[in-house]
C-alpha positions as CSV (number, residue, x, y, z in Angstrom):
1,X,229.4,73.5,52.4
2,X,229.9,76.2,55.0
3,X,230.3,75.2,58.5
4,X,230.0,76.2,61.9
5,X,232.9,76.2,64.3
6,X,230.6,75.0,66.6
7,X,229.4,71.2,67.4
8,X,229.3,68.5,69.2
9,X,229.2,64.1,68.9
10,X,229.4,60.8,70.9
11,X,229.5,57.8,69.6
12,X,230.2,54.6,71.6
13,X,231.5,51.2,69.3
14,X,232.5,47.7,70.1
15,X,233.2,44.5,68.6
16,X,234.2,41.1,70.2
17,X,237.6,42.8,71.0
18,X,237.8,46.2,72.0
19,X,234.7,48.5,73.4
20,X,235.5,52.6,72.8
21,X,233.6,55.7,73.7
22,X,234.3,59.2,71.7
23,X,233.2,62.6,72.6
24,X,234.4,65.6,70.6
25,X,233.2,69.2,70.9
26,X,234.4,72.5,69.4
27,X,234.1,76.0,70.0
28,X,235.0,79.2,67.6
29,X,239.2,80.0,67.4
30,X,240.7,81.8,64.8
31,X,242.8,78.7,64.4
32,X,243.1,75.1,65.0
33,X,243.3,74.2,69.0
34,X,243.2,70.6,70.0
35,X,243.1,69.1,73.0
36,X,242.7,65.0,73.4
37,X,242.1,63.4,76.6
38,X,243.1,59.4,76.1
39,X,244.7,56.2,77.8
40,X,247.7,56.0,78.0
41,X,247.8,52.9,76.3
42,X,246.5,54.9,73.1
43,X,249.4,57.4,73.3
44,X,251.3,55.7,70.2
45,X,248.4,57.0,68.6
46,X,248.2,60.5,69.3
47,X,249.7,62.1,66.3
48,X,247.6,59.8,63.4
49,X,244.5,61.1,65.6
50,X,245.4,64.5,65.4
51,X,246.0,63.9,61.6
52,X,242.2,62.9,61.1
53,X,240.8,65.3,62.9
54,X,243.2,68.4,60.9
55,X,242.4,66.7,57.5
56,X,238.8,67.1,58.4
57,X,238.6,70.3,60.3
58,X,240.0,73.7,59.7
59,X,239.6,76.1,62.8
60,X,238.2,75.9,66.1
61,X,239.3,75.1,69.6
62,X,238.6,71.2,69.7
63,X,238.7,68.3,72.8
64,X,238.2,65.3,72.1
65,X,237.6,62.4,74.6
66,X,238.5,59.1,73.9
67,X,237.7,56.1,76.6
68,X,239.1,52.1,75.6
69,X,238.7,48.8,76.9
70,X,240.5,45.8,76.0
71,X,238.0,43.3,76.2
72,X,239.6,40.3,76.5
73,X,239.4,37.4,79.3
74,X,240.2,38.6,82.5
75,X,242.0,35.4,83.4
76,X,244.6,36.7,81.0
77,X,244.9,40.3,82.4
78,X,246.2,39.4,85.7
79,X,247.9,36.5,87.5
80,X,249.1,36.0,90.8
81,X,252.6,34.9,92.4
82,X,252.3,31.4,93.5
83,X,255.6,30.9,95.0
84,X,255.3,34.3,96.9
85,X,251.6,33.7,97.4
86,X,252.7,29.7,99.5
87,X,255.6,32.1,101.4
88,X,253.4,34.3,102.5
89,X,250.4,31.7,103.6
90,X,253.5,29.8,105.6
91,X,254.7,32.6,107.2
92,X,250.8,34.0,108.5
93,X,250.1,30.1,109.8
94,X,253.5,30.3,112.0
95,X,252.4,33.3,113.3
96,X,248.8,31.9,114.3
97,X,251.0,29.3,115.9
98,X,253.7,31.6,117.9
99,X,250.7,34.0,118.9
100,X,247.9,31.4,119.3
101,X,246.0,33.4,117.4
102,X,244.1,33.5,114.3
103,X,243.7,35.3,111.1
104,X,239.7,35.7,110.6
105,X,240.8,35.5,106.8
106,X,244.0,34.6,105.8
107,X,243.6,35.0,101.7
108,X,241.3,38.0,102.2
109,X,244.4,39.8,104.3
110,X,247.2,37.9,101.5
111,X,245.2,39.5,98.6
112,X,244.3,43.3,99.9
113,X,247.8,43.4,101.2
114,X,250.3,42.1,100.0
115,X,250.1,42.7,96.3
116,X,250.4,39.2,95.3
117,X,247.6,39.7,92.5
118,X,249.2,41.4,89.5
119,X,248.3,43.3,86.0
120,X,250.3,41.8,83.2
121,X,251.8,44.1,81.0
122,X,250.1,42.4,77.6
123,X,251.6,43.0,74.3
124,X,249.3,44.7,72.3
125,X,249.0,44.7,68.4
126,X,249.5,48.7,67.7
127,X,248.1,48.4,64.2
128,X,245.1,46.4,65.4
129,X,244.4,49.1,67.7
130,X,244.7,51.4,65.1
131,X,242.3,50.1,62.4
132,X,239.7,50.1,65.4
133,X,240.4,53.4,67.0
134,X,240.7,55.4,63.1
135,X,238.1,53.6,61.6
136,X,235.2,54.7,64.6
137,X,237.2,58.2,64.8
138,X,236.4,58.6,61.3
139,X,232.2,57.6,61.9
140,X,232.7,60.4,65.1
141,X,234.1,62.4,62.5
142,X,231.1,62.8,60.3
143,X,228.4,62.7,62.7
144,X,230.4,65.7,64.2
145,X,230.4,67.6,60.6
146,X,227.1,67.0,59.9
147,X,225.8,68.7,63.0
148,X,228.6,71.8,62.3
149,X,227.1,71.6,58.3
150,X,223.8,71.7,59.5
151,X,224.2,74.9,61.8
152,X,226.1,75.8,59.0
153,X,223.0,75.6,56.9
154,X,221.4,77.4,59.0
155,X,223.3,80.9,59.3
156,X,223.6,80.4,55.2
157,X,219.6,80.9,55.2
158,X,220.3,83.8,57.5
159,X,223.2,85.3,55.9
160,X,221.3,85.5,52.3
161,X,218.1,87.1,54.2
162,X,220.6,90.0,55.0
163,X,222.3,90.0,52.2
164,X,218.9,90.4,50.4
165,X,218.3,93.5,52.7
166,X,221.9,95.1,51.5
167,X,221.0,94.2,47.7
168,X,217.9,96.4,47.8
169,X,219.1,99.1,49.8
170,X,222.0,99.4,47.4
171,X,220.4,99.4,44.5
172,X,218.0,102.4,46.1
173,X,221.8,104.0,47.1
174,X,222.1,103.7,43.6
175,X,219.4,105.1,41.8
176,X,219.4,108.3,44.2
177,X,223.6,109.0,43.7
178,X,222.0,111.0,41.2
179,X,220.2,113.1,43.1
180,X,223.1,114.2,45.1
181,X,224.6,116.8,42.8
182,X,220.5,118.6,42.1
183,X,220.1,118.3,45.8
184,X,223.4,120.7,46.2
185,X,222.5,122.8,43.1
186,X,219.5,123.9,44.1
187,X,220.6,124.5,48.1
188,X,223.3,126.6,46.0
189,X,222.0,128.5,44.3
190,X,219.1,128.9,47.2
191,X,221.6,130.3,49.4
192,X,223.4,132.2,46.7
193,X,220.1,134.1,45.8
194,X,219.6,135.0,49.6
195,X,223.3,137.0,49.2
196,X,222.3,140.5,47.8
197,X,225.9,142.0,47.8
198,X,227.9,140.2,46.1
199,X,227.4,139.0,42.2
200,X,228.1,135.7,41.3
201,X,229.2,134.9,37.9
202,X,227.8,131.1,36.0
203,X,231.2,130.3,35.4
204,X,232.0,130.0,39.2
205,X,228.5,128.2,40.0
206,X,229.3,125.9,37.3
207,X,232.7,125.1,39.0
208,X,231.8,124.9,42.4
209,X,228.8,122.3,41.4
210,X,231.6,120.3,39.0
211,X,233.4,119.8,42.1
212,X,231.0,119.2,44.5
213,X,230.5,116.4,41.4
214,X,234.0,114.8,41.3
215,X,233.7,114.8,45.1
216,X,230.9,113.3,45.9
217,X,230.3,110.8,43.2
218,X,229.8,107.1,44.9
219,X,229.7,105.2,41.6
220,X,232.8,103.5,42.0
221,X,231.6,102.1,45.9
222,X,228.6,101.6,44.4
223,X,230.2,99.0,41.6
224,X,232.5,97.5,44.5
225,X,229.2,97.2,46.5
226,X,227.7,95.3,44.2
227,X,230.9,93.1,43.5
228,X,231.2,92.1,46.6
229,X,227.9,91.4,47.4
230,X,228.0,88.6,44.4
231,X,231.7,87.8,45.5
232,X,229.8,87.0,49.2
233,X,227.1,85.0,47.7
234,X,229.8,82.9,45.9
235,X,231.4,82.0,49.0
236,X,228.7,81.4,50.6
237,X,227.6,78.7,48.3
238,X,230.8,77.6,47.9
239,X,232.2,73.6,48.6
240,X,235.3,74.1,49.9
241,X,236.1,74.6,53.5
242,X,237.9,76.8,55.7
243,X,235.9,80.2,53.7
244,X,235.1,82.1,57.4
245,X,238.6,83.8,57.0
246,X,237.5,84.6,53.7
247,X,234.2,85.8,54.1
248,X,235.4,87.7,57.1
249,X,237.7,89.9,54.0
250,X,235.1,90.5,52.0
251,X,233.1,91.7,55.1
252,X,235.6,94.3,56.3
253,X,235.6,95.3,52.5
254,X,231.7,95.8,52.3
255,X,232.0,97.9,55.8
256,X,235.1,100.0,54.0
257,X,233.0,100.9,50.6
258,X,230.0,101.6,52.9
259,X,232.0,104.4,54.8
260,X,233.8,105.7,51.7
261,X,230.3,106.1,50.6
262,X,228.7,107.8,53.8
263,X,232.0,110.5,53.9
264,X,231.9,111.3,49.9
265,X,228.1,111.7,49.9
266,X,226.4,114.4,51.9
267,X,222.8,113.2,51.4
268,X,220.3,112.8,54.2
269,X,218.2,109.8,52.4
270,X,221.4,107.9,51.4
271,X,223.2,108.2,54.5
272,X,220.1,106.2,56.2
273,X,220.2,103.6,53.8
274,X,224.3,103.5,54.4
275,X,223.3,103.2,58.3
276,X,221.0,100.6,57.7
277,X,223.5,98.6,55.4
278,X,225.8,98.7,58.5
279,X,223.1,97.2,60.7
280,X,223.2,94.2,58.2
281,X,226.8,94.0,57.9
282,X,227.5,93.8,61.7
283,X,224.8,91.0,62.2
284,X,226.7,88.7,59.4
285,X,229.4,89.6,60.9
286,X,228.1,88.4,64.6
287,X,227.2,85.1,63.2
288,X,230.5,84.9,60.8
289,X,232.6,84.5,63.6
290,X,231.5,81.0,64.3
291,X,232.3,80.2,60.3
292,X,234.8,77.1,59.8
């Protein structure tokens, strides 16, 4: 299903363990630009995310935000130094008693500065972390493709509306290529009856109009047109992903034939419809920018 390079999830998850919090968004690049913003804690981890998230998406310039917590008992987290915790506490009380002074709070002033409370370093179980992170990366993963499917969806609609446009105009293009070579004969041989002085033999007329023929026949950018037109509806309905680089050929291929066709062909009422056909081509090609 086509996709949009643009979207956007968060999804928060937790279980008696951990607690996490993922934010991705994405915005058009002609390739694959990803940015993560984690704890460092999560940094063993940083190459299997960035493997998910390539498996599942082709192009675009990508951040995702990833926020952890290790939920487990406080008690466990930190600890404090007993033996430095009683030297301290010994040495403030002989002070009180050198000075005759006293501390208004001796554990508050112990605690705020003199680092006695510490963070243990706790061993973590890497592959725990990764079952948890992957498996809620991968539920971020497809509420953030079905938004980009969805908009997807929705330039499809507006891509086969224009398409639609180029279809009938080309097939008018088609029925009046005809009407190319009379529309030169008879301005011929107008202009040749205006010229009293000089004879003009049938032979000549004849060869002039055979080559105003060969140069100005469009049937050929007429039958690429037309092929692809169908080749862009394919696509378009197509399942894999990654087609906006393809879709963006067959584009520029419509836009060449078009031209080809507008040079060859000196005809008022065609080259209107070839301008109009432009118009069409430029919006899909506004919109096909933002294709996956």
């Amino acid at each position: 299903m086509m996709r949009s390079m643009t979207g956007y999830s968060k999804e928060y998850f937790e279980n008696e363990k951990y607690a996490i919090s993922l934010e991705i968004k994405s915005v058009n690049n002609k390739n694959l630009n990803f940015k993560i913003k984690s704890p460092y804690i999560l940094n063993f981890l940083e190459n299997k995310i960035r493997t998910e998230v390539a498996s599942k998406v082709k192009r675009g310039s990508i951040d995702l935000k990833i926020e952890f917590q290790d939920k487990r008992e406080v008690e466990k987290l930190f600890e404090y130094d007993k033996n430095l915790s009683n030297s301290y506490m010994q040495i403030l009380t002989t002070m009180e008693e050198d000075y005759s002074e006293k501390f208004s709070n001796k554990l508050d002033f112990l605690v705020k500065n003199l680092n006695v409370i510490k963070r243990n370093d706790l061993e973590i179980d890497e592959k725990d972390y990764e079952n948890f992170i992957v498996e809620n990366l991968h539920r971020l993963l497809d509420s953030f493709i079905n938004m980009k499917e969805a908009e997807g969806n929705r330039m499809k609609i507006y891509f086969l509306e224009c398409i639609s446009i180029l279809e009938k105009n080309i097939s008018k293009i088609k029925e009046m290529k005809e009407l190319v070579v009379v529309n030169y004969k008879e301005k011929l041989l107008e202009r040749l009856s205006k010229i009293q002085e000089i004879e003009f033999n049938e032979e000549s007329i004849l060869k002039e109009i055979l080559l105003f023929t060969d140069r100005s026949d469009i049937s050929e950018e007429v039958s690429r047109l037309e092929s692809h037109l169908c080749q862009l509806k394919i696509e378009l309905e197509s399942t894999d992903t990654g087609i906006g680089k393809k879709i963006d050929f067959i584009l520029q291929e419509i836009f060449r034939e078009l031209n080809t066709s507008g040079v060859k062909c000196n005809f008022y009422e065609i080259s209107k419809l070839i301008v109009e056909c432009k118009n069409e081509i430029e919006k899909i090609r506004e919109q096909a920018l933002n294709i996956e």
